[in-house]
N, C-alpha and C positions, 0 to 999 in steps of 0.2 A: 829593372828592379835590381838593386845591390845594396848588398849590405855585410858589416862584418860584427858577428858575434861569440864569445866565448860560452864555451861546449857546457857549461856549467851554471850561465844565463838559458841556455834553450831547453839542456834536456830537461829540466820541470815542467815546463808548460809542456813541452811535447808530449811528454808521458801522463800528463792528464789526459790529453787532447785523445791522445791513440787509443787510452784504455775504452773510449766510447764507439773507434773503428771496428767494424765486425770483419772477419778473418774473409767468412763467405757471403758475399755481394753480387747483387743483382746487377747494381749500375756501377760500371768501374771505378767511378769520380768516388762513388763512396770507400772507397779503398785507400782515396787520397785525403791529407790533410790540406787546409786553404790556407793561404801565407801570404797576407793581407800587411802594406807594410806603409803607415803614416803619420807626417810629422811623429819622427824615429819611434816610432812604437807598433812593434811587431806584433801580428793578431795572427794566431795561431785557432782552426777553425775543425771542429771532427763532429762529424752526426749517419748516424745509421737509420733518419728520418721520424727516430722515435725519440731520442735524445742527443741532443747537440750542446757542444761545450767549448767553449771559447777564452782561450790563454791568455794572455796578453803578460809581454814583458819589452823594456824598451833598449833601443837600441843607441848606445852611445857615439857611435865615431860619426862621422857625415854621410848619410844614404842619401839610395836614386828609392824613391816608393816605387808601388807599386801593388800588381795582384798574382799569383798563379795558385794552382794545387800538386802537390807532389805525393808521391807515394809516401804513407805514415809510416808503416814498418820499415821499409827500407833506410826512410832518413832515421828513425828513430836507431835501427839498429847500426850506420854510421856515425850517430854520435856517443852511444858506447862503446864502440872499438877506437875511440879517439882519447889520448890522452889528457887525464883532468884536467889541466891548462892551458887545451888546446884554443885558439880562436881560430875559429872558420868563416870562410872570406866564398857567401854568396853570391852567385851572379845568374843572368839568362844569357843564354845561348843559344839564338831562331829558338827552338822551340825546348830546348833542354835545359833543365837547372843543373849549374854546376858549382861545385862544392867543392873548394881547397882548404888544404892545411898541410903546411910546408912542403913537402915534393909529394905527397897526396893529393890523388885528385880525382872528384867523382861526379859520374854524369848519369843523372837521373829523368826520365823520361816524366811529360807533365799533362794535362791538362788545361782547358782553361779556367780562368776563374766564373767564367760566366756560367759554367754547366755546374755549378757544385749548389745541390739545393741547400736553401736558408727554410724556417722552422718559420710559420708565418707571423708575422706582427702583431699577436692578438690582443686585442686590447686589456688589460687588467682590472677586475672588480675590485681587489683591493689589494693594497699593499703595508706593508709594517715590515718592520726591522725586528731580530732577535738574534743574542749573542753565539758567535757560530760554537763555543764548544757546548752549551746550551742545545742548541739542534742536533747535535751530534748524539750526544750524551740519549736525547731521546728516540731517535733512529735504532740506534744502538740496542737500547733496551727492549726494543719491541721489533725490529726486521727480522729476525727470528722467526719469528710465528705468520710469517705471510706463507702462502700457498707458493707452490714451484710451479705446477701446469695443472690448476684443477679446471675443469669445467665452467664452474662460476668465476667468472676471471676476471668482479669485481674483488675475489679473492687474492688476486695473484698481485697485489699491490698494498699500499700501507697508507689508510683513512687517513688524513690531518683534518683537524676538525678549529676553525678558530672562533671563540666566543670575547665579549666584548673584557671579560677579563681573566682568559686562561687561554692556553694553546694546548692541545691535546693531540695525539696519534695513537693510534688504533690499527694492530693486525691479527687475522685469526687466520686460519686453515679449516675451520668446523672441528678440530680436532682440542685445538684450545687458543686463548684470545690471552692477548697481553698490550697493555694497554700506561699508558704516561701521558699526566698531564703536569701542567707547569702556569703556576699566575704569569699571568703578564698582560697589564693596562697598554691598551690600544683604545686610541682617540676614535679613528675612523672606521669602526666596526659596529655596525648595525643590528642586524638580524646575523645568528649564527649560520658559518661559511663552511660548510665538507666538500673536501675533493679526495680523487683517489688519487696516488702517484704511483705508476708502475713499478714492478719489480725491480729493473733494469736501472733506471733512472732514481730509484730508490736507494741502492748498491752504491750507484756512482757519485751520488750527493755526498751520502755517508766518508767515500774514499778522499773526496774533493775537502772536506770539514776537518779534517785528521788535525791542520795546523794552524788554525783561525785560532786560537786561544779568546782572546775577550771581545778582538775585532768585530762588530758585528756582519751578520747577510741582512740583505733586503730582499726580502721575497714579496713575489708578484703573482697572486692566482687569479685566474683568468679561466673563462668559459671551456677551453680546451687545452689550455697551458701552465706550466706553471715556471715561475722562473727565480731565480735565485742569483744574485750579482754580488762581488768582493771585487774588494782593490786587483784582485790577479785572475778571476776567471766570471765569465758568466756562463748561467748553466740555465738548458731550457730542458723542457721534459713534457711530453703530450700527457693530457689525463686520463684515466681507466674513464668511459662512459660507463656507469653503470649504479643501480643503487647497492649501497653498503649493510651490511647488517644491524638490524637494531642490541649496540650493542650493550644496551645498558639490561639490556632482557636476560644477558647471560651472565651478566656477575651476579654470584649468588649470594642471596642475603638472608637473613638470621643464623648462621649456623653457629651453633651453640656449642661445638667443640674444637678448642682452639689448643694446638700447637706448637713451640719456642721448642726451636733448634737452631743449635750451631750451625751456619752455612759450611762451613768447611767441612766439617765432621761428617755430615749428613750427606753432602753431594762426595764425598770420596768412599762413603760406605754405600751408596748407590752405585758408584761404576764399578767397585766390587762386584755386588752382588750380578750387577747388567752383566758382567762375564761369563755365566751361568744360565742368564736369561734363555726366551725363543729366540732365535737371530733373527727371525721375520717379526713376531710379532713383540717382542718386547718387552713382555708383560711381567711385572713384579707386584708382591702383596705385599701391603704395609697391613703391622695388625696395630693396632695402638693399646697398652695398659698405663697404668698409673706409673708415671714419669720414666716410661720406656717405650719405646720406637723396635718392632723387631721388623725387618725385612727380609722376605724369603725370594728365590727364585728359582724355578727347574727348568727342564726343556725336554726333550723330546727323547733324548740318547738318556735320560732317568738320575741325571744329575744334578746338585742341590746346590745353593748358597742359601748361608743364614748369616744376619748383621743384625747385632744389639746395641742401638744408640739410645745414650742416655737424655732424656728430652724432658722440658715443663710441658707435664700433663697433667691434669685433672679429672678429664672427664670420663663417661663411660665407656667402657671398651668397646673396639672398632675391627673389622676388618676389612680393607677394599682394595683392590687393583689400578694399576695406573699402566701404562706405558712409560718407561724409566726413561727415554731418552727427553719423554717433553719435563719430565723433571726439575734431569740434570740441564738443561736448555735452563730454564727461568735459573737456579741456584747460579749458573755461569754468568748470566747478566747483572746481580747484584752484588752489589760491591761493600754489605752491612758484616758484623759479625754475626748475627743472627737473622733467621728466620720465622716470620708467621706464618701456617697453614691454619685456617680456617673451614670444617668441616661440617657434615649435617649429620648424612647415612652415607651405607655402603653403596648407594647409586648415585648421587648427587654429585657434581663438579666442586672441586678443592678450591678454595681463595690464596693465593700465595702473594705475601709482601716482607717487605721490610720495616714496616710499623704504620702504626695507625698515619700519623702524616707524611709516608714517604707520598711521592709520585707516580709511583709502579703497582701495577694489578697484575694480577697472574690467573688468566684461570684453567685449571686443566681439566677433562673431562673423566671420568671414572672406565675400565675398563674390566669386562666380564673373564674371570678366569676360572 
């Protein structure tokens, strides 16, 4: 195997590839990236056996192909101490990979290719294409609200849910759900399709999507996989076994007192007041009057925040508690000048959107102060 590539072609793929290496490893090979090299096009290989992610970028001057695995960090952190222009001139050596660039020269201990586990080949139920900043955009607005390490750990991942004409994702933590859907005509979609995608492999789509702009993904769900492929990586990812919450049970409906505020105003008069707050639990009262918004917070040590925003209201006065952080959470994801809050009582779960036809649901749950 040899090949010569400029430091500015590899480190992309490689810093996808790595970001999916886990530091602490059971089986050493997972430590290593796989460096898969045919008719000139380098396949760059990283999986911690829950999510696997594959580079691909091609390699122009005349190569010997090839297979090995090398340590990710290692190479990755010799191609940023390499100058941006640099081209590095790959090769094997009995069993070592060695890597120059001008009187530099580095030897890297390897593995083979044969011990580097592959993600199994599962067949897929369905597949359809959607525009990657499209996917992004809706990851985005709703990974937030997944769970970090709850018990129910079909929590700890983010529902997609695909129907014969919308695609939908859905996260909650039991604490509060946020949720985006999007039309989109699909031919080969029968009966409605949910999967859950991990935490983990939820993050790393998201990071992978940053520069697709209109290019689309092809995604592929499958019984226990889910896969996603572009011109420059394919990305695989196991699925959460478990069932998801019913979540149309939690958005709440009729409430008959509704809300218009500036997002800006409103989420900068919140981390206000959050300074004030319990540092454990959070908690702020919104009171609502007629076309006024006051927000209070204390804490423990007998110290106060008060914030008077001015807001379209109408309705009956109100007062009810939130946890301020999942607030400020949902106002950070939208990107409207204004806000809807949608209300009942002082126990009932709040609606938050950006208008009657955005995309985005919010809903947060009320807390006792």
């Amino acid at each position: 195997m040899q090949f010569e590539i400029s430091r500015e072609a590899l480190i992309k793929p490689l810093q996808l590839v790595t970001g999916v290496v886990e530091r602490r490893q059971t089986l050493p090979v997972l430590a290593n990236v796989l460096l898969v090299l045919d008719n000139q096009q380098l396949s760059l290989t990283g999986t911690d056996l829950e999510v696997e992610l594959v580079g691909r970028v091609a390699v122009e001057n005349p190569a010997v192909g090839g297979e090995i695995t090398v340590p990710a960090r290692k190479l990755m952190d010799i191609c940023k101490s390499l100058p941006d222009s640099a081209t590095l001139k790959f090769e094997l050596d009995d069993s070592k990979a060695v890597i120059r660039f001008g009187r530099s020269r580095f030897s890297l201990a390897t593995l083979p290719a044969a011990d580097f586990p592959s993600v199994d080949e599962a067949k897929g139920t369905l597949r359809f294409s959607v525009p990657q900043h499209l996917l992004k955009r809706m990851i985005d607005s709703t990974a937030f609200a997944m769970a970090q390490q709850d018990v129910r750990y079909y929590l700890n991942g983010l529902l997609m849910e695909v129907g014969t004409d919308y695609l939908r994702v859905v996260a909650t933590d039991g604490h509060r759900l946020a949720l985006h859907t999007e039309p989109l005509t699909l031919d080969n979609v029968g009966s409605k399709t949910q999967v859950i995608i991990p935490r983990k492999g939820i993050l790393e789509l998201s990071r992978l999507l940053a520069d697709g702009g209109d290019e689309a993904v092809e995604l592929v769900l499958g019984t226990n996989h889910i896969r996603a492929t572009t011109q420059n990586f394919t990305f695989t990812s196991k699925l959460v076994d478990g069932k998801f919450p019913d979540y149309d049970r939690v958005l709440p409906k009729g409430g008959d007192k509704i809300l218009v505020a500036n997002r800006n105003d409103l989420r900068q008069a919140l981390n206000r007041t959050a300074i004030l707050s319990n540092e454990k639990f959070r908690g702020i009262r919104l009171m609502l009057a007629q076309n006024e918004l006051k927000i209070l917070a204390n804490n423990p040590e007998q110290e106060e925040a008060e914030e008077i925003v001015s807001v379209e209201y109408n309705g009956a006065p109100l007062e009810i508690g939130f946890n301020v952080s999942y607030l400020v959470d949902v106002l950070g994801v939208l990107s409207t000048e204004t806000v809807q809050l949608v209300l009942s009582d002082a126990h009932s779960s709040v609606l938050m959107h950006a208008g009657e036809d955005s995309g985005s649901r919010y809903v947060v749950m009320p807390m006792r102060l």
